[in-house]
N, C-alpha and C positions, 0 to 999 in steps of 0.2 A: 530894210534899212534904207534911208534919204540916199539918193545918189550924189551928194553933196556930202554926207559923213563917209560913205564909200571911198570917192575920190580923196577925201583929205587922210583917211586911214592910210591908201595905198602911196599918195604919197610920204606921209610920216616914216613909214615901212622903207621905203627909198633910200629918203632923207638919213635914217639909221642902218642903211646898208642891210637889212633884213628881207633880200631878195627872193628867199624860199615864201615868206609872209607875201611880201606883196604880189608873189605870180597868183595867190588862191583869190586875190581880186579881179583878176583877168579871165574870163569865159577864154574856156579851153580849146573850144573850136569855131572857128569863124572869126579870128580877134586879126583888126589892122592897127599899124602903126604907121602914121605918114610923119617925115618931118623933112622938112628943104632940101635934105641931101641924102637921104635913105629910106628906107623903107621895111619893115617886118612882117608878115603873115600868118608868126606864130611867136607865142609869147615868150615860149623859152628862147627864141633867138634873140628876140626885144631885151628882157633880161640880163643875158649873155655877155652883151653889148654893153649895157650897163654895170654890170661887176666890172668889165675891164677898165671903166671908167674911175670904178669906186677909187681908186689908190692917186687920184689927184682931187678928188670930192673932200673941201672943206665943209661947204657947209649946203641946204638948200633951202632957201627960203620963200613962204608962202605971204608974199604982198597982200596977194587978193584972192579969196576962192568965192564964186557967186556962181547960181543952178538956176534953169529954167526949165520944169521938169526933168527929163532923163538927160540934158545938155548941162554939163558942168563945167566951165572956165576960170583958167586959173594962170595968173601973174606970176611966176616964179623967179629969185635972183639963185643962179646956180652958180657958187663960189666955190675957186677951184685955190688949189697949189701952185698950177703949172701956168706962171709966166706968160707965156704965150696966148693963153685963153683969157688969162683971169677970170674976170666974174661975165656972165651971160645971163640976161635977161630973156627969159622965157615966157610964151605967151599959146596955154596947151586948151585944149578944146576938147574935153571928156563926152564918152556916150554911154550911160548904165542903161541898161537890159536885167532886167531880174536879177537884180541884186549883187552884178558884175559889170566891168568894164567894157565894152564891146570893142570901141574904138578909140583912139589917140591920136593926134593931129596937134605937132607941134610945129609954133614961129620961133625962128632965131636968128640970129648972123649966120648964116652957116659956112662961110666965105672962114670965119676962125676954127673952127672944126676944123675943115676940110685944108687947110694951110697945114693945122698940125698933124694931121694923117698922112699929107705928102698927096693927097686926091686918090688914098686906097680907101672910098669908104666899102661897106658892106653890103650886099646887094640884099635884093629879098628872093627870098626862097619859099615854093609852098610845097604842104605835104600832104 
């Protein structure tokens, strides 16, 4: 499969809260996540993280998605409920590996996250 349909499945999968689907795009072992203010080592905790989020997730949307072999980049507007956040423009930097996700590396404000956690975000952990 295109690392390019990869990444837009796993986010669609997201985008509709189908968090069990979208972990089976995530290589199981070896997977990072970087983003401004935390960090994951394993997908189920990336994930994790993401459910808790689901219950102020309006909406997510895909501006842009463009691939330069297994690098795949993506503009997203992440539209929330919750006031404080509202909508966050996201700016993520995919890496497919045979036909999985390897790596995630996102840009954002992270200064609005981390206001609304109070500065408890979540560390990374490996196992």
């Amino acid at each position: 499969m295109d690392p390019k349909d990869i990444v837009a499945q796993f986010i669609a999968d997201i985008q509709a809260q189908r968090f069990d689907e979208a972990k089976d795009w995530l290589v199981a072992c070896g997977f990072e996540y970087v983003g401004p203010n935390m960090r994951f080592l394993d997908r189920a905790d990336m994930l994790a993280y993401q459910f808790g989020m689901a219950a102020i997730q309006k909406d997510l949307i895909v501006r842009q998605l463009s691939a330069d072999g297994e690098h795949v980049f993506a503009i997203l507007d992440y539209q929330t409920h919750f006031e404080p956040i509202g909508d966050v423009r996201l700016a993520v930097w995919f890496r497919v590996r045979n036909d999985k996700i390897q790596t995630v590396e996102a840009f954002y404000n992270a200064a609005v996250v981390e206001n609304m956690l109070g500065g408890n975000l979540p560390s990374a952990t490996s196992r």
